[in-house]
ZAZAVEX-616190 format. One line per field, with one value per residue (C-alpha): chain; x, y, z; residue number from 1. Coordinates in pm, 1 decimal, always signed. Layout:
BEGIN
cadena: A,... .
x: X,... .
y: Y,... .
z: Z,... .
num: NUM,... .
! end
This chain:
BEGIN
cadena: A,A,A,A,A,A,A,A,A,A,A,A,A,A,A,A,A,A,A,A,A,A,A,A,A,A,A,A,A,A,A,A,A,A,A,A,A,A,A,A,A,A,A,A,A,A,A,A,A,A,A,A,A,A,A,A,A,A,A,A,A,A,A,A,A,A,A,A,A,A,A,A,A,A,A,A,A,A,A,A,A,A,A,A,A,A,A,A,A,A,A,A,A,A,A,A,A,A,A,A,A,A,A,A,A,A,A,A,A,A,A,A,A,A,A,A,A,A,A,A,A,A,A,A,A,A,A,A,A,A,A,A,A,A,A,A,A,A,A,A,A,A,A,A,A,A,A,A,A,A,A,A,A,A,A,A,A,A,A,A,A,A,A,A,A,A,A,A,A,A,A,A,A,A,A,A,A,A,A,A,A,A,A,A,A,A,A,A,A,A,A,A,A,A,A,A,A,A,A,A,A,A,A,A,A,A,A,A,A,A,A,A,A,A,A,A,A,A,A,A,A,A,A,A,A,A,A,A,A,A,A,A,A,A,A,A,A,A,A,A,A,A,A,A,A,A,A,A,A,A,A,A,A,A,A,A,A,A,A,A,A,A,A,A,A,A,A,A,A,A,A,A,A,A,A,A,A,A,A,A,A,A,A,A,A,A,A,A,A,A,A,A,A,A,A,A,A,A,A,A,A,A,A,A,A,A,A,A,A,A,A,A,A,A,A,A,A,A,A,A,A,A,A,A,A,A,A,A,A,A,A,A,A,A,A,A,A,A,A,A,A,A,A,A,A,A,A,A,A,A,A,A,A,A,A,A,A,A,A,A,A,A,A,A,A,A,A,A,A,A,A,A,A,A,A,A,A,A,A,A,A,A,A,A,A,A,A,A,A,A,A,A,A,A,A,A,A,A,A,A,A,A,A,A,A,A .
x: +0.0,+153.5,+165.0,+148.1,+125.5,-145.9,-300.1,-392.2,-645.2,-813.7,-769.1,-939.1,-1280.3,-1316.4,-1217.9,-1606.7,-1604.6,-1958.0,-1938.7,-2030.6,-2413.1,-2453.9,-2843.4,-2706.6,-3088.8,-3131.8,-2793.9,-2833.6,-3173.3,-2986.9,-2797.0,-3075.0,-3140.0,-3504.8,-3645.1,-3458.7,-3222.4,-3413.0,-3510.4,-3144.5,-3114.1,-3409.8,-3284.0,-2970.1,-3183.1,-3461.6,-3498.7,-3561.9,-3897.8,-3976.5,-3880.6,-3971.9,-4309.9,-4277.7,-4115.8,-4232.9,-4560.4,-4821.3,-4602.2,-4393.0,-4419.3,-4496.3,-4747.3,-4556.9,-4242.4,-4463.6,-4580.6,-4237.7,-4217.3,-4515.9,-4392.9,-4065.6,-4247.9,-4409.3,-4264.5,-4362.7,-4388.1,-4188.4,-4326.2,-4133.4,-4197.6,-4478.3,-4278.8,-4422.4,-4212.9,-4386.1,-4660.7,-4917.9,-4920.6,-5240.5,-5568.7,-5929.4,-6038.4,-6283.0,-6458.5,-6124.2,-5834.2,-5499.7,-5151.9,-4987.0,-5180.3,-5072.0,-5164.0,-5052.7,-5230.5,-5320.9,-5032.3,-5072.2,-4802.0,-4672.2,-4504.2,-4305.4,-4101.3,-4039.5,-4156.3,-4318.5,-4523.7,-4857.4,-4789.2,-4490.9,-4675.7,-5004.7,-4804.6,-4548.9,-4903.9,-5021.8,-4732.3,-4707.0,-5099.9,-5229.7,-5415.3,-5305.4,-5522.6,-5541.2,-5589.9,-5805.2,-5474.2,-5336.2,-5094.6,-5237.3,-5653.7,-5865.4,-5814.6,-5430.6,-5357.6,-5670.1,-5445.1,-5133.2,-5246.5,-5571.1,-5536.9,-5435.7,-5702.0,-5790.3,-5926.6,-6028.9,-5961.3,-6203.6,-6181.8,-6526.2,-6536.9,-6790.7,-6938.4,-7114.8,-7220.9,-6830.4,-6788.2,-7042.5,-6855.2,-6577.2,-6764.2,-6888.3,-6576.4,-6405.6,-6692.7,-6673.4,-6267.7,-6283.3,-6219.6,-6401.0,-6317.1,-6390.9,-6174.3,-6343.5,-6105.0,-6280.8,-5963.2,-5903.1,-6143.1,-5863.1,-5529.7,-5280.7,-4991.9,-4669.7,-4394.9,-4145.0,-4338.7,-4416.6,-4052.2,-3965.0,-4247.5,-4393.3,-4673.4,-4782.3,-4612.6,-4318.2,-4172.2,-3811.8,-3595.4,-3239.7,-3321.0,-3502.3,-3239.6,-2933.6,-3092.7,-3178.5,-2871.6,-2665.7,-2967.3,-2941.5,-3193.1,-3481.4,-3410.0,-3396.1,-3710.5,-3856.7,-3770.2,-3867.2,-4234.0,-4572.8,-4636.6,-4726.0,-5115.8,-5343.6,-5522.8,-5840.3,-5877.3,-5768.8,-5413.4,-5307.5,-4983.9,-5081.9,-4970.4,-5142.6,-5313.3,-5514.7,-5590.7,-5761.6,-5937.4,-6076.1,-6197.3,-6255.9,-6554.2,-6442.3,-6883.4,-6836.0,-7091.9,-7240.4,-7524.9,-7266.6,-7081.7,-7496.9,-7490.9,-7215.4,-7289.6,-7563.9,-7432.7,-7146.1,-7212.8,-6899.2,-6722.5,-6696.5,-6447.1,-6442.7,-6066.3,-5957.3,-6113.3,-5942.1,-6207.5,-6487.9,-6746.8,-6645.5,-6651.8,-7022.5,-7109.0,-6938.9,-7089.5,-7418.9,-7399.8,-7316.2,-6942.8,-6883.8,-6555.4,-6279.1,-5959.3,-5836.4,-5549.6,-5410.0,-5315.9,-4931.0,-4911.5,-5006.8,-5303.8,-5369.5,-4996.0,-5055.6,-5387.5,-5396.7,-5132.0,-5298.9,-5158.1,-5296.2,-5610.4,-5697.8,-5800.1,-6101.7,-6232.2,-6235.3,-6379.1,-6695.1,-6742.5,-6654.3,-6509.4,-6759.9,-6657.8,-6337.1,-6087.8,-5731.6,-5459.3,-5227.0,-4983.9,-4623.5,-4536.3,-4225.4,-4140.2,-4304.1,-4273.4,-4482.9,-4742.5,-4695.9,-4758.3,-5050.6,-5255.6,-5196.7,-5326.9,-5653.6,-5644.5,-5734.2,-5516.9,-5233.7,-5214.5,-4813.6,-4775.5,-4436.4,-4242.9,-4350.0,-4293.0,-3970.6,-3902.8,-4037.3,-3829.0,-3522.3,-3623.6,-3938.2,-4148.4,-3831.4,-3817.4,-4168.9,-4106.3,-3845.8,-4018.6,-4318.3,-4016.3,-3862.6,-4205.9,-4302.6,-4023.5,-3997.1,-4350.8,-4255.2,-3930.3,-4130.2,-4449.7,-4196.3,-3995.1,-4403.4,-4511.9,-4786.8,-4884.8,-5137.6,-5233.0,-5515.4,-5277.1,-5202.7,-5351.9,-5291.9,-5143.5,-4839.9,-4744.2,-4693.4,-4592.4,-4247.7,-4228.3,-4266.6,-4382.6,-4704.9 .
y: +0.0,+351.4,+640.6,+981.4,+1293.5,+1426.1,+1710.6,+2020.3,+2077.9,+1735.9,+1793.3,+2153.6,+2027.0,+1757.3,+1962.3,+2121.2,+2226.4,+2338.5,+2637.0,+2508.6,+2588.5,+2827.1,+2659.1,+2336.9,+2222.1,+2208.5,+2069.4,+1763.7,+1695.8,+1666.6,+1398.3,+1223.7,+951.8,+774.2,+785.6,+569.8,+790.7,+1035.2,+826.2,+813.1,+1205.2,+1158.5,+986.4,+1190.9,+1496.5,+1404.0,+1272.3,+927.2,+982.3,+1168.4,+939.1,+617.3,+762.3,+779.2,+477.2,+270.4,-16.2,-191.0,-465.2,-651.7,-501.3,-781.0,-611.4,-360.7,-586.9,-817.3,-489.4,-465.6,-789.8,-836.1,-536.9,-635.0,-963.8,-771.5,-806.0,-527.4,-632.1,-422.7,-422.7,-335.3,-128.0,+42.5,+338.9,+728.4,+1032.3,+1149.3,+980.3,+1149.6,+1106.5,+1288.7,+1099.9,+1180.6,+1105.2,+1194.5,+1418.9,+1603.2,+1619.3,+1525.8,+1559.8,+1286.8,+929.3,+1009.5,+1231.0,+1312.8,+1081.0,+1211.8,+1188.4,+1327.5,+1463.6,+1622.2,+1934.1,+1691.7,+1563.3,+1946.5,+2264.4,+2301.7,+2032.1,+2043.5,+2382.6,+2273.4,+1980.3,+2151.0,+2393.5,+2103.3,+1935.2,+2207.5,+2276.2,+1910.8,+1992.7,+1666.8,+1651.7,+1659.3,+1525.6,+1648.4,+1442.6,+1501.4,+1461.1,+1758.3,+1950.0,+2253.8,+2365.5,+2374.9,+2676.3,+2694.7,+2447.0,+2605.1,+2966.6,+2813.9,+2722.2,+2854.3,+2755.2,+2359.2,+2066.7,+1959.5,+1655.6,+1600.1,+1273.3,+1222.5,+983.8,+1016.1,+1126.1,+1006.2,+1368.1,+1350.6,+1715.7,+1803.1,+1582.1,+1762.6,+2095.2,+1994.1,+1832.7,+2193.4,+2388.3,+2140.2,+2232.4,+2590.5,+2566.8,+2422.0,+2059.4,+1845.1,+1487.3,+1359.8,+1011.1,+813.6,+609.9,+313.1,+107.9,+291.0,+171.5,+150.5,+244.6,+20.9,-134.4,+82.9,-18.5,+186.4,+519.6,+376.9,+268.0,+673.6,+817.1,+944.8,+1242.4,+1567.9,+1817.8,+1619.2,+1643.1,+1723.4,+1548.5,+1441.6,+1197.6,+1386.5,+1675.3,+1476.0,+1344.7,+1643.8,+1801.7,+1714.4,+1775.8,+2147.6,+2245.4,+2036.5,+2180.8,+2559.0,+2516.6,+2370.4,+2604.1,+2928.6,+2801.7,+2751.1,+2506.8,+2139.4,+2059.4,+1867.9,+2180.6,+1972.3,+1840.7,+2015.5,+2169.4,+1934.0,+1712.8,+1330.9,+1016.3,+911.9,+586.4,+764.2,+1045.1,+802.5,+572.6,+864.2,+1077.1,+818.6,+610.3,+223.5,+145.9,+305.1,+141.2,+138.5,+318.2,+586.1,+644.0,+651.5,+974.2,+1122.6,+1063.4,+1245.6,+1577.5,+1598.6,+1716.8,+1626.5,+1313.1,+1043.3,+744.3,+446.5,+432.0,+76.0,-169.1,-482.1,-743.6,-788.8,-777.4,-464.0,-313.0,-348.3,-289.0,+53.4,+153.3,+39.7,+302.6,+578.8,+589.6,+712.7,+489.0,+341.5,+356.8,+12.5,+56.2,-126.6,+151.8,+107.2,-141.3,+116.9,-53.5,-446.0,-661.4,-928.3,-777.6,-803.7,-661.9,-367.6,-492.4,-848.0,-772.3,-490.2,-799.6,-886.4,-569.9,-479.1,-792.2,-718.6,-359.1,-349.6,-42.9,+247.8,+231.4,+416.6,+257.9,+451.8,+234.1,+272.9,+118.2,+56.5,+266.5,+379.5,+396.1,+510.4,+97.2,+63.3,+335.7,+155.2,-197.9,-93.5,+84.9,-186.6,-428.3,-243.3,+47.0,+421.2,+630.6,+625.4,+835.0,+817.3,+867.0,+749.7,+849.0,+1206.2,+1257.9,+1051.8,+1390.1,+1659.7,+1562.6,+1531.1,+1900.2,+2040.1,+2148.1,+2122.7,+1770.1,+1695.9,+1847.1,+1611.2,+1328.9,+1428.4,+1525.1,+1154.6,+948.1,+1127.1,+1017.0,+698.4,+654.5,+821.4,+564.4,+271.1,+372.6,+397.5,+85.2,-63.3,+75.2,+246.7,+625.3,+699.8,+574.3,+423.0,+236.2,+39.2,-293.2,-618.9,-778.4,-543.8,-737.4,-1107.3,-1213.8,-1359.7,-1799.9,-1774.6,-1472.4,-1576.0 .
z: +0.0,-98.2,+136.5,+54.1,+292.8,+414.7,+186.3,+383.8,+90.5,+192.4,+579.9,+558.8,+382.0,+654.7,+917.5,+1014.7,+1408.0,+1570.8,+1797.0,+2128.6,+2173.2,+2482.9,+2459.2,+2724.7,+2730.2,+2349.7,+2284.7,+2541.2,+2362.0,+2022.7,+2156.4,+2239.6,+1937.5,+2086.4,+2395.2,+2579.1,+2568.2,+2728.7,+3003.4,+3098.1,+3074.8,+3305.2,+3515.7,+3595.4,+3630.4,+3827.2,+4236.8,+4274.1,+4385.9,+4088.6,+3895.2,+4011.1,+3991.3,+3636.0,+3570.4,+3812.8,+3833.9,+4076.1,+4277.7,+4062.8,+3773.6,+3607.2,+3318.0,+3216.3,+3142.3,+2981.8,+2749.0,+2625.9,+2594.6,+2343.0,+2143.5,+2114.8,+1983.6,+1683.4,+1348.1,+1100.6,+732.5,+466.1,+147.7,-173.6,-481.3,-249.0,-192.5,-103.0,-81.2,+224.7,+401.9,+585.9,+912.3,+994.2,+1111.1,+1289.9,+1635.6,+1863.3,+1580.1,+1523.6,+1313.1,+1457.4,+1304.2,+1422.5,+1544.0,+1861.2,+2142.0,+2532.7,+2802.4,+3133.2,+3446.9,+3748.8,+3985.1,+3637.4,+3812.3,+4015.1,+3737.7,+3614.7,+3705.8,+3350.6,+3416.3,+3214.6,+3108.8,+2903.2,+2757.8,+2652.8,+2478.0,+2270.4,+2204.9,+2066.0,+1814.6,+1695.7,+1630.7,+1913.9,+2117.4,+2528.5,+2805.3,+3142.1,+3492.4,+3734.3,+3933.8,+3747.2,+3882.4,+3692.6,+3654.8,+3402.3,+3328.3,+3369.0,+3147.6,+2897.6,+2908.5,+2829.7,+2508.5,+2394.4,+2057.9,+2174.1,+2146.5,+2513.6,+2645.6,+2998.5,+3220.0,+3494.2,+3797.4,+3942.2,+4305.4,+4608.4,+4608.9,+4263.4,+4268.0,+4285.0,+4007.6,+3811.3,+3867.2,+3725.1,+3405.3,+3383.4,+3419.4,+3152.8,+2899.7,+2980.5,+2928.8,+2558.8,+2678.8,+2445.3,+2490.7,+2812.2,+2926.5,+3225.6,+3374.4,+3514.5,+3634.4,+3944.7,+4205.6,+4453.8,+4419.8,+4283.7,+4509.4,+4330.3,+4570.8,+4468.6,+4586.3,+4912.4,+4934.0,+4857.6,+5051.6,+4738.0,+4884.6,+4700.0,+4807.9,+4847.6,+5258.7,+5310.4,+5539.8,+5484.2,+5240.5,+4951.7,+5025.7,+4935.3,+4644.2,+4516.0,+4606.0,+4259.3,+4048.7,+4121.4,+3792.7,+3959.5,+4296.1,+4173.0,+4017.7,+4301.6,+4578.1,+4278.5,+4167.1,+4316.7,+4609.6,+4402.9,+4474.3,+4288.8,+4150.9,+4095.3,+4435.1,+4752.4,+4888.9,+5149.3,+5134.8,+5135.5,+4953.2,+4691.2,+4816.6,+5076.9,+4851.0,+4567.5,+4844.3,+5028.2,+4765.7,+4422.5,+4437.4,+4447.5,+4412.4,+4056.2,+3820.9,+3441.6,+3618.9,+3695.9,+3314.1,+3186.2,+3429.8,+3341.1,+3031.1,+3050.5,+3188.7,+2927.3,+2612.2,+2382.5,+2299.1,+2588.6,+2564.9,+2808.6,+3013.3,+3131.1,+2910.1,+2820.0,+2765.5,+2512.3,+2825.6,+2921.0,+2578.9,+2479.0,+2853.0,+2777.2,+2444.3,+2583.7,+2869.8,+2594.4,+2544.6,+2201.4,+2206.6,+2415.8,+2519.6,+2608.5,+2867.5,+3165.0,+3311.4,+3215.3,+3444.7,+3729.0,+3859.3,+3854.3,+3807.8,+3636.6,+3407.5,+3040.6,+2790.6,+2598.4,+2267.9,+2295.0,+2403.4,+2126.3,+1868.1,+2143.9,+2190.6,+1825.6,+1754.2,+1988.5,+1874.4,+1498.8,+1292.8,+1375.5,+1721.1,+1835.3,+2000.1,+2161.6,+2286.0,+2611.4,+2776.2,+2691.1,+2421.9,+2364.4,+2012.8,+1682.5,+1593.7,+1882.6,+1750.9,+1378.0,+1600.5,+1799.9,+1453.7,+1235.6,+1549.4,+1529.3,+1746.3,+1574.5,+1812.5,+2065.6,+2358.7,+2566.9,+2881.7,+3038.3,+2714.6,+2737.2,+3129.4,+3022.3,+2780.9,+3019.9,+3294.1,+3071.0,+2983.1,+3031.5,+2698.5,+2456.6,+2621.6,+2556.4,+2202.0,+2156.5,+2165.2,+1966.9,+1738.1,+1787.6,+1724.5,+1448.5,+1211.4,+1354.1,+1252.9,+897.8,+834.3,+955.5,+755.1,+402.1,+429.2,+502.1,+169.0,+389.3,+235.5,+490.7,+865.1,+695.2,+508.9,+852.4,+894.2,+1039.1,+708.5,+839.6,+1159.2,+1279.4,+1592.4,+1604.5,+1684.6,+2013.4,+2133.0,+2134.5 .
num: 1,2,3,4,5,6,7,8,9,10,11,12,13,14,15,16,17,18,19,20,21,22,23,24,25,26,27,28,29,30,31,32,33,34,35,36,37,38,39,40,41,42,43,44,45,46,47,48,49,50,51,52,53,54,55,56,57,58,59,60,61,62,63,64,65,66,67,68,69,70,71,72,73,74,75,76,77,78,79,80,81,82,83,84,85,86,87,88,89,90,91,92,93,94,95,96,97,98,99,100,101,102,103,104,105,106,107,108,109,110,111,112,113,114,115,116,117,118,119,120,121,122,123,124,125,126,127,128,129,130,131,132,133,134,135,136,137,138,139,140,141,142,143,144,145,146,147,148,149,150,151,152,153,154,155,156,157,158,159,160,161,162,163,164,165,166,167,168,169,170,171,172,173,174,175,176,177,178,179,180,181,182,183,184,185,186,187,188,189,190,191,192,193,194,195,196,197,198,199,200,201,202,203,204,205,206,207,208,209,210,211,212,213,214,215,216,217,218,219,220,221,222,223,224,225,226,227,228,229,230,231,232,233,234,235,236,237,238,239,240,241,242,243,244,245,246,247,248,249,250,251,252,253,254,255,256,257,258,259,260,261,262,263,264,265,266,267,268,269,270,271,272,273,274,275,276,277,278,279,280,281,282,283,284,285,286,287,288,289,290,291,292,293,294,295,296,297,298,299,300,301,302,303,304,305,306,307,308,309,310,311,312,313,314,315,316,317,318,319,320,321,322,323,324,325,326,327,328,329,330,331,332,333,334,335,336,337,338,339,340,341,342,343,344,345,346,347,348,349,350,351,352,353,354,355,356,357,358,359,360,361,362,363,364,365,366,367,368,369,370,371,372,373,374,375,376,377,378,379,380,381,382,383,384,385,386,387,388,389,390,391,392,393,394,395,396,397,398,399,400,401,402,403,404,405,406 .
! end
């Protein structure tokens, strides 16, 4: 092999240095490649508790490893010579357009894992042109999140209380405040077992004591913004400090019945999907009481260990309500070849939860924006090497389930 000197001609094209971005949040975003990634930025950034709560399940966590689990089981079937420049990622749901098949699920606690908290989320929602859902264990009103972004699309997420007539208010203020998609989450009777926050304490606002101090202490951004904002509260509910557990079983209604969603039903106006179902049963039970779809969810694995996977049971519940009925998927996703898994599977919509508090804590909206950012063109690369143009396009002659993972 002959050598030659190197040509300073040669060295000087190659030779293309950045200037160092004084923007440190945007530039550690940039590095991030999917959102595993920023989980780990996450993870440095945020206290334990805070995080844990995000990342963490009912007892042993059994579902939502088994979520992975399935999706990492789905194979998705390229086609050739079916190829699109750009595909459209656009689609309908709940009566309204939506630019990407995705949208923001309801969290609570979201101002714990960064001061932005629901703020910073309506608002990236809003950009990507999705929609974002709001808890009833918000960490921001109504009307907070409704000023933040008047111009986003709003859906509310109710857990119906004991005290009906307070539950009725808050149906009312939604309406007033543009929400118009209500989500009643029916797996909640009780709150789930999630060891991990009673093994940090977990409690809104969170206490300090020489624990929660040190761990804080070397994630100085968190702690700033913490000790500079508003006092956390569940701006829905009341202002005292408690844990979770108690909150739920004291104020949520564990008695809740059909006979209940046919009243709420009946006080709210706009479009009403069914949160929690995972079984055929359930499903026309549902639709029967007046839900104008469903969003079939274990909860992320929050709830009941050991209950269905979201993915696998999709295939029963469309089965038992057909195509004119709506159906939203939960649970797991972390990918857009989970969103491409879970549409062609039979659902209409995905909502994310984890991988969005995932990007807020790693830094707040431009964190959230980052993964809307991230799914999105996952979505668009899987949906051109699929030969799919549209989300229509999507079926279930697009994925098999690998030998085994059955």
């Amino acid at each position: 092999m002959k050598r030659r000197l190197p040509q300073i001609s040669e060295l000087r094209s190659l030779m293309k240095f950045e200037a160092p971005s004084l923007d440190r949040r945007a530039a550690r975003l940039a590095k991030a490649a999917d959102v595993w990634d920023l989980r780990a930025i996450a993870k440095r950034r945020t206290p334990t508790p805070a995080f844990d709560y995000v990342d963490g399940a009912a007892q042993r966590e059994l579902t939502t490893r088994r979520a992975r689990e399935v999706f990492d089981s789905v194979e998705l079937i390229p086609r050739i010579l079916h190829g699109t420049a750009e595909p459209d990622l656009s689609t309908a749901i709940a009566g309204e357009a939506s630019a990407l098949p995705f949208g923001i699920a309801p969290t609570g606690f979201t101002r714990f894992m960064h001061a932005e908290g629901e703020t910073g989320a309506v608002r990236a929602a809003a950009a990507a042109g999705i929609p974002f859902s709001l808890s009833t264990m918000g960490t921001r009103s109504l009307e907070e999140v409704a000023a933040a972004a008047p111009e986003s699309r709003r859906w509310f997420q109710l857990y119906l209380w004991k005290d009906r007539e307070k539950s009725r208010a808050l149906l009312q203020r939604a309406a007033a405040a543009g929400y118009d998609t209500l989500l009643v989450t029916v797996d909640t009777p009780v709150a789930g077992q999630r060891l991990r926050d009673v093994r940090n304490g977990m409690v809104i606002p969170p206490k300090l004591n020489f624990k929660t101090v040190l761990d804080a202490s070397y994630r100085p951004e968190w702690w700033f913004n913490f000790l500079t904002t508003d006092s956390l509260k569940f701006a829905s509910l009341s202002n005292s400090a408690t844990d979770l557990p108690t909150l739920i079983n004291s104020m949520f209604d564990p008695t809740l019945s059909f006979a209940d969603l046919e009243w709420i039903r009946s006080i709210w106006d706009g479009q009403l999907f069914v949160k929690g179902v995972l079984t055929a049963q359930d499903a026309r039970k549902s639709i029967d009481a007046g839900a104008d779809g469903l969003v079939v969810s274990n909860h992320g694995g929050r709830q009941l260990d050991r209950a269905p996977v979201s993915f696998e049971a999709l295939a029963e519940v469309r089965a038992e309500v057909g195509d004119q009925v709506e159906l939203i998927m939960d649970s797991g996703i972390m990918s857009g070849a989970d969103i491409v898994a879970a549409l062609c599977a039979g659902a209409d919509f995905v909502l994310i939860g984890r991988a969005y508090l995932y990007g807020l804590m790693a830094g707040g909206e431009q964190g959230v924006e980052r993964v809307i950012e991230l799914l999105a063109e996952e979505i668009r690369v899987n949906m051109q090497l699929m030969g799919a143009a549209t989300i229509a396009d999507l079926g279930p002659e697009l994925i098999r389930r690998r030998p085994g993972g059955e």
